[in-house]
C-alpha beads as a LAMMPS data file, in Angstrom:
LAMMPS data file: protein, C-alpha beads

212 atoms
211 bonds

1 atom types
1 bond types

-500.0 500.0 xlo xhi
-500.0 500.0 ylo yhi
-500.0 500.0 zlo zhi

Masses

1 110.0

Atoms # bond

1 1 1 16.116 -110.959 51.782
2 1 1 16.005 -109.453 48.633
3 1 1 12.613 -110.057 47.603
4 1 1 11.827 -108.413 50.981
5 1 1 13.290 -105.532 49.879
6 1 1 11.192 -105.140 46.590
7 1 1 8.113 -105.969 48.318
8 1 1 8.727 -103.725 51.372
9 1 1 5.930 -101.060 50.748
10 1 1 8.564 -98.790 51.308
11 1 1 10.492 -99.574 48.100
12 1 1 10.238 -96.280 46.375
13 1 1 8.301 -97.509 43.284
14 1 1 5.444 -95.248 43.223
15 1 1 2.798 -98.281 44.072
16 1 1 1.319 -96.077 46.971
17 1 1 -0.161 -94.083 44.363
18 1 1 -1.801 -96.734 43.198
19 1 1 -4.893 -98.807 44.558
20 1 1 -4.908 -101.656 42.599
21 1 1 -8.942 -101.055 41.798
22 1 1 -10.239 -100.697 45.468
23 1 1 -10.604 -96.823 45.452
24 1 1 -13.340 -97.797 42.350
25 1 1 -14.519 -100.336 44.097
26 1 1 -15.778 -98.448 47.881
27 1 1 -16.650 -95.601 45.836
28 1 1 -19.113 -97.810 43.483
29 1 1 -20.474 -99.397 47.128
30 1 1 -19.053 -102.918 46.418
31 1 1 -16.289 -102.976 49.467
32 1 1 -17.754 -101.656 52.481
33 1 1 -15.666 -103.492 54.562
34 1 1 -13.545 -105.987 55.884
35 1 1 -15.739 -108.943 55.114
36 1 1 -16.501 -107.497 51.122
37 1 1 -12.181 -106.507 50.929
38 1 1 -11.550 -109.932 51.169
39 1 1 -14.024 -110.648 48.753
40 1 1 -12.164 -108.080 45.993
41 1 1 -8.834 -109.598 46.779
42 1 1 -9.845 -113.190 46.413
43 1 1 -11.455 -112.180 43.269
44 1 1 -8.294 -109.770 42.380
45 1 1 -5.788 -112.179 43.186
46 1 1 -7.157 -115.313 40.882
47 1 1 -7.514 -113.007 38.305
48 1 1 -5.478 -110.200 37.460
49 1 1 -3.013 -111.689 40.222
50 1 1 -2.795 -115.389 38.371
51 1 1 -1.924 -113.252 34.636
52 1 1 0.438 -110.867 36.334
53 1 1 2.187 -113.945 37.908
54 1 1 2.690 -115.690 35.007
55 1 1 3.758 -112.439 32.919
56 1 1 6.316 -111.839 35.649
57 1 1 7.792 -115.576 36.021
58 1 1 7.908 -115.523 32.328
59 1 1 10.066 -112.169 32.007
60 1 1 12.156 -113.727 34.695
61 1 1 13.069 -116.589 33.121
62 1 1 14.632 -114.794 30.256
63 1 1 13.545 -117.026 27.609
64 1 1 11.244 -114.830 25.876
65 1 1 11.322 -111.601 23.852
66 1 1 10.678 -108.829 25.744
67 1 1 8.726 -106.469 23.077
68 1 1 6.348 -109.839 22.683
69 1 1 6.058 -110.490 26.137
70 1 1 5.553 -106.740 26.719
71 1 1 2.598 -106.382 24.078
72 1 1 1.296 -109.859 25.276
73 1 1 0.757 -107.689 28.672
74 1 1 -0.769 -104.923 26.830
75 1 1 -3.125 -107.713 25.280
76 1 1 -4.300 -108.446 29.035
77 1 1 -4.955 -105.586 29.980
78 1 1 -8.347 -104.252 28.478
79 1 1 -8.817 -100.508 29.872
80 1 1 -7.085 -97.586 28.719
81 1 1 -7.076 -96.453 32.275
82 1 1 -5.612 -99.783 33.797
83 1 1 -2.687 -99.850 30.667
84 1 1 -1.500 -96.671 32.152
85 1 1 -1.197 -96.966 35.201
86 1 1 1.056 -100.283 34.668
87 1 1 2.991 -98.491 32.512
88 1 1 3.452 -95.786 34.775
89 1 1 4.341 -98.012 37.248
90 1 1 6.545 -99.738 35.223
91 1 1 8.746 -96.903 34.789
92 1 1 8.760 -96.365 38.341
93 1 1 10.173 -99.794 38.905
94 1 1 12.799 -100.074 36.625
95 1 1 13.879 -96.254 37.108
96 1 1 14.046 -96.987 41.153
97 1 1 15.708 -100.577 40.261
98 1 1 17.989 -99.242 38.014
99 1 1 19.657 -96.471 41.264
100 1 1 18.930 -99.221 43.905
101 1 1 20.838 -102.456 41.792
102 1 1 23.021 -100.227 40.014
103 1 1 22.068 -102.232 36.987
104 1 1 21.749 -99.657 34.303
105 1 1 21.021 -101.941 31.361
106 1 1 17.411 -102.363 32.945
107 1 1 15.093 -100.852 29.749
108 1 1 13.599 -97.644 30.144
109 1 1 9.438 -98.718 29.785
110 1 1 7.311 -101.983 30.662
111 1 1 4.616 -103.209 31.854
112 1 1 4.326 -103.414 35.527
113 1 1 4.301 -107.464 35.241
114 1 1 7.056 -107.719 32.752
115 1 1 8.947 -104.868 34.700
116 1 1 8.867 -106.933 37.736
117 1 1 10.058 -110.103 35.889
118 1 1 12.856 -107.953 34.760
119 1 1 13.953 -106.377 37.861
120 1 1 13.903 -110.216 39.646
121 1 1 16.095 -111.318 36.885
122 1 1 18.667 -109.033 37.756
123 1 1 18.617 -109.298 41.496
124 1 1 21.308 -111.422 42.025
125 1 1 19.996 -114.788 44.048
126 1 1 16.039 -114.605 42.403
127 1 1 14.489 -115.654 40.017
128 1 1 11.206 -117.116 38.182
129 1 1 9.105 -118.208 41.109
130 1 1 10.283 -114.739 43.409
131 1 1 9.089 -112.542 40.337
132 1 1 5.508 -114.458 40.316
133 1 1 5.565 -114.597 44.295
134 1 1 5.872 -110.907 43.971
135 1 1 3.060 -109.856 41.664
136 1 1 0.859 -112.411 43.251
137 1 1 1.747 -110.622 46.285
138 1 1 1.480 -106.987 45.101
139 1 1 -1.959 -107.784 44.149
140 1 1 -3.429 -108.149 47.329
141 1 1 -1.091 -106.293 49.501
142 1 1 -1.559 -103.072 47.380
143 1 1 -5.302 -103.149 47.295
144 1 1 -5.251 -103.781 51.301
145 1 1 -2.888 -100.808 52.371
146 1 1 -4.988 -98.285 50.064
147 1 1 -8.563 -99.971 51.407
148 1 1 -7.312 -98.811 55.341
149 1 1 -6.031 -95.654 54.088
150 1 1 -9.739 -95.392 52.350
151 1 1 -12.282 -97.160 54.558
152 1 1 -10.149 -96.431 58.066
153 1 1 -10.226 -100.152 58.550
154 1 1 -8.291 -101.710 60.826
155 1 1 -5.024 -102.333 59.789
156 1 1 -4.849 -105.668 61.688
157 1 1 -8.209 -107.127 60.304
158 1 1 -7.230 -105.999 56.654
159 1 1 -3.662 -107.586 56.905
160 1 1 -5.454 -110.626 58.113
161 1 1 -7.480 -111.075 55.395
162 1 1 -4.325 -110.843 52.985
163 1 1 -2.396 -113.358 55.481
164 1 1 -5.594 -115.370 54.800
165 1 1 -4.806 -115.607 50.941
166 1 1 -1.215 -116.271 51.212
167 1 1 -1.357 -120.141 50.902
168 1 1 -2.979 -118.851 47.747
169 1 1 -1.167 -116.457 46.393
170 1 1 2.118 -119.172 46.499
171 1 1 -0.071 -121.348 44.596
172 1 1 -0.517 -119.222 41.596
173 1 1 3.082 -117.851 41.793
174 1 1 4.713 -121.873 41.615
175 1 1 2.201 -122.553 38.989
176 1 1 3.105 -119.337 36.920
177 1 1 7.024 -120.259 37.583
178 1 1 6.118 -123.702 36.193
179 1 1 4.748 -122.002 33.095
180 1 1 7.242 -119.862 32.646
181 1 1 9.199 -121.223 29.809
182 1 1 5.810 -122.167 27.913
183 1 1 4.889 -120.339 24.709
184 1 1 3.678 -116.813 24.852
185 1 1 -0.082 -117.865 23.639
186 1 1 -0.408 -120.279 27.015
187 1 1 -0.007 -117.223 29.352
188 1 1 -3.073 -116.852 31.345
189 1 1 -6.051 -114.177 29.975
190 1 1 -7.907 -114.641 33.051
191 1 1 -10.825 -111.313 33.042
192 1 1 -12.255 -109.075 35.772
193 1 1 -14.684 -107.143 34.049
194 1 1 -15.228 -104.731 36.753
195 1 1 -11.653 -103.749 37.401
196 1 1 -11.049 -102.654 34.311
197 1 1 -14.872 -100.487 33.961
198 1 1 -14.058 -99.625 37.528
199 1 1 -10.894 -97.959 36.194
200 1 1 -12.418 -96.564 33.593
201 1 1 -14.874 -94.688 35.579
202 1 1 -11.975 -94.044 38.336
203 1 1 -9.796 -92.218 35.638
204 1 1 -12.522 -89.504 35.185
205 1 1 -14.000 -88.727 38.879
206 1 1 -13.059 -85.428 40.238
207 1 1 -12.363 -86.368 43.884
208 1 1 -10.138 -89.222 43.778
209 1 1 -7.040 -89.798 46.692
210 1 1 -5.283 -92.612 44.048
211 1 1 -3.918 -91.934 40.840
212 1 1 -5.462 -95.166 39.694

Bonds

1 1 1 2
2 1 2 3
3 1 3 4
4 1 4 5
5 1 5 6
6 1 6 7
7 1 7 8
8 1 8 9
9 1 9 10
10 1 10 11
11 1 11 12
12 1 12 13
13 1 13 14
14 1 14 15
15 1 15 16
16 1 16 17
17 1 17 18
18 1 18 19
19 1 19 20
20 1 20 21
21 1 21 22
22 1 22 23
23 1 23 24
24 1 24 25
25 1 25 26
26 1 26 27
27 1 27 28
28 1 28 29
29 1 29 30
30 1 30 31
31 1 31 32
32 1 32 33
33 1 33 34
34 1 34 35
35 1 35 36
36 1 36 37
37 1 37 38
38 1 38 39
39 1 39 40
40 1 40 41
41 1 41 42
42 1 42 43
43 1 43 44
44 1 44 45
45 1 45 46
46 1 46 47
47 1 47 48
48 1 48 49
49 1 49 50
50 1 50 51
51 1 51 52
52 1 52 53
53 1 53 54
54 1 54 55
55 1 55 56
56 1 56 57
57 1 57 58
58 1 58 59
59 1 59 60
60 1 60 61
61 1 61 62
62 1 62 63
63 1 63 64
64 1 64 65
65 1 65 66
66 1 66 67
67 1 67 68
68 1 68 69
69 1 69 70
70 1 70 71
71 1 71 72
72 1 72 73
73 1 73 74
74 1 74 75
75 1 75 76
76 1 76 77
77 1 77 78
78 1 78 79
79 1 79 80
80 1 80 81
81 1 81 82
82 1 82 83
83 1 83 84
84 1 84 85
85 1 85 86
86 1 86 87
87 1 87 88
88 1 88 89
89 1 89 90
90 1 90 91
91 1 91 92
92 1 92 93
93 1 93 94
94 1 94 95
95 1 95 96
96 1 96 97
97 1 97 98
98 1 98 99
99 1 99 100
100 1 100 101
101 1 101 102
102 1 102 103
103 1 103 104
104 1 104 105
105 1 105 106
106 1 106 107
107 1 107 108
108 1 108 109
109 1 109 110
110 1 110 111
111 1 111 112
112 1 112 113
113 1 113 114
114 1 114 115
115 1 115 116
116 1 116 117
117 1 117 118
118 1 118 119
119 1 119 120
120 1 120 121
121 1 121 122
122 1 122 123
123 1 123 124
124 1 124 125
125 1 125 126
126 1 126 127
127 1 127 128
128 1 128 129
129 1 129 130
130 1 130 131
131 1 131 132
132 1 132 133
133 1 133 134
134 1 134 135
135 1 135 136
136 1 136 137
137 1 137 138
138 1 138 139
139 1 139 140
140 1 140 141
141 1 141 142
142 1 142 143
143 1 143 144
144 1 144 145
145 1 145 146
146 1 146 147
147 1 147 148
148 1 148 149
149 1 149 150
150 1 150 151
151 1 151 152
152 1 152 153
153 1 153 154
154 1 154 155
155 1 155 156
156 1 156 157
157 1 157 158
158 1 158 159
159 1 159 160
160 1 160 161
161 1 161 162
162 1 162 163
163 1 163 164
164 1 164 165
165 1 165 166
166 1 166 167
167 1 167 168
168 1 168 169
169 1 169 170
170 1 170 171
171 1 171 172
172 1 172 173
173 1 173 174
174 1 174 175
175 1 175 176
176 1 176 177
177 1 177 178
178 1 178 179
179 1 179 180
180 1 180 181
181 1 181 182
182 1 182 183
183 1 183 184
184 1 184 185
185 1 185 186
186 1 186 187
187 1 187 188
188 1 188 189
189 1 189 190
190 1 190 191
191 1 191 192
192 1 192 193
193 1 193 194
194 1 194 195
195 1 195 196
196 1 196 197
197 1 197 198
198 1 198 199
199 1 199 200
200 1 200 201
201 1 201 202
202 1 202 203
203 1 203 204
204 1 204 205
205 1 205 206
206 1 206 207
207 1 207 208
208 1 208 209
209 1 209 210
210 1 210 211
211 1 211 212
């Protein structure tokens, strides 16, 4: 139940500001629709899905230094653009999580990832494996909701193609949970190329509906 609560879109963490790359990616002409979305996520999830997994299971374990795991994050996270926005979001998270848990000692500023692993930690009954479930989750789920809003899609067809990489998605989170207690250097540095120049290009277009 309280996982649910975290990933409930309506969690007031600021990620409907945010489309996860997809808002670069229709206006470039590479998701058109339903059939090319699922293409993105699939591609989003195994990639900058698998490394924010595994940066999340690892902050939830609690075995690790945070300022290390936090710069290992920044280290993963090529664009400028892209670096911002999770650390906007970040701040978000832990600000709402620290009013919502009542757990003041939360820090003030993380990555979105590490932030995540954080929050899980200190949600009583969760753990490792919830905080990877989650970002595995939020990186399909967040792309989805901002491709309807975007493309006018049907919400029905676009949920299905996230339902689609569930099976998926729980994969990479119990492999990043399995990790999580694994040196720093073994994270995952998997690359999407095109998120991060899509971002770039995002961050300076003058009619934009998504801050990132």
């Amino acid at each position: 139940m309280n996982l649910l609560l975290l990933t409930d879109g309506r969690f007031p963490a600021g990620g409907h500001a945010h489309s996860g790359g997809i808002e670069a990616a229709v206006m470039a002409g590479r998701v058109t629709g339903v059939d090319t979305l699922g293409v993105f996520l699939a591609g989003r999830l195994t990639t900058a899905g698998r490394v924010a997994a595994a940066l999340a299971a690892a902050a939830a374990c609690g075995a690790h230094d945070l300022v290390r795991l936090d710069a290992e994050a920044a280290a993963r996270i090529p664009s400028p653009a892209l670096r911002a926005a999770s650390r906007t979001q970040g701040r978000q998270l832990l600000r709402t999580a620290r009013a919502v848990l009542d757990a003041g000692d939360l820090p003030d500023e993380l990555h979105h990832a590490v932030a995540m692993g954080v929050v899980c930690a200190a949600t009583p009954g969760l753990g490792p494996v919830d905080a990877a479930r989650w970002a595995a989750y939020d990186a399909i789920s967040g792309p989805a909701s901002a491709a309807v809003r975007l493309l006018g899609l049907d919400p029905f067809r676009a949920w299905g193609v996230v339902a689609a990489l569930l099976a998926e998605a729980e994969e990479i989170a119990r492999e990043a949970a399995a990790g999580a207690h694994h040196p720093l250097d073994l994270l995952p540095a998997c690359s999407a190329p095109l998120l991060d120049i899509g971002a770039e290009q995002h961050a300076v277009s003058e009619v934009r509906l998504f801050a990132s």
